[in-house]
N, C-alpha and C positions, 0 to 999 in steps of 0.2 A: 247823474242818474244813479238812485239806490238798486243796486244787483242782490240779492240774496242767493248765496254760495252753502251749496251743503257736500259739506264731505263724504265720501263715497272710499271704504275701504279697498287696497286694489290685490289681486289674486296673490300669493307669492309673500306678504307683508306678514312679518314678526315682532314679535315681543322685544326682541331685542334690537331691530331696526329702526323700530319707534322710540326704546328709549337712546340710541346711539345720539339719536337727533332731536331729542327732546329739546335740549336748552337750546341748540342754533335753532329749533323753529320757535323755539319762545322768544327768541331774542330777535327775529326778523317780524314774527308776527307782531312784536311792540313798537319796534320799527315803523311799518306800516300802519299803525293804530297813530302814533305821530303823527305820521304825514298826512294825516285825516282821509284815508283809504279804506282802514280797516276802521268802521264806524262803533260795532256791533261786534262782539262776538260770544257765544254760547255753548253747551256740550247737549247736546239731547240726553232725556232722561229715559229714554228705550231702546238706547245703542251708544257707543262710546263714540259718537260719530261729532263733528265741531259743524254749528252754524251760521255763517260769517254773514252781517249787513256789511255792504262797500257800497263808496261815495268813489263812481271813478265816470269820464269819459262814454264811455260806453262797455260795453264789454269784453271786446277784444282787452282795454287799458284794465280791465276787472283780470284778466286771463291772465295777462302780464305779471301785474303784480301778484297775483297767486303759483304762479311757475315759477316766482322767486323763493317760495318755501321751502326750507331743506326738503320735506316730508315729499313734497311733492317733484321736485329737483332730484328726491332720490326712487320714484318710481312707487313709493311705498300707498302714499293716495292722489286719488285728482277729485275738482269737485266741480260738481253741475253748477252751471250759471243761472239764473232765472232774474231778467231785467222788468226793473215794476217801472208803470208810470200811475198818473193820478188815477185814480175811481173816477168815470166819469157816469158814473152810476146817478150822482145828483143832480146832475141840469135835468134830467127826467121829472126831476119834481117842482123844478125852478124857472123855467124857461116857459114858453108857453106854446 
């Protein structure tokens, strides 16, 4: 199932919290990009916010491996899940 994950900055989060854990979440987030989890990932260009494609189970296995991020591990962000399935917008035009 492709999930698309958008980070969500959380109350309480600093400049210096972020970079405390910068390289363990880089270093987990490559991790996960390995394992072919982390399919996708992007920074939005109207917030310093990350927006992750994941290849996971469902979502609960999406959550999982996202609570393994430092960043998130340390309280700092969490990110909304959003699980896609196909457009089934075309049989509308195909079927009869």
């Amino acid at each position: 199932m492709k999930i698309i994950a958008l980070e969500h900055e959380l109350p309480g989060a600093t400049a210096e919290g972020f970079q405390q854990y910068a390289r363990a979440e880089a270093a987990r987030a490559w991790e996960l990009h390995q394992q072919g989890i982390i399919r996708e990932l992007y920074f939005r260009t109207d917030r310093d916010e990350a927006v992750l494609v994941l290849e996971c189970e469902d979502v609960t296995a999406a959550q999982q491996a996202l609570d393994s991020l430092p960043l998130v591990a340390q309280g700092l962000i969490r990110f909304e899940l959003i699980p896609l399935g196909a457009y089934p917008g075309f049989a509308r035009l195909f079927t009869p």
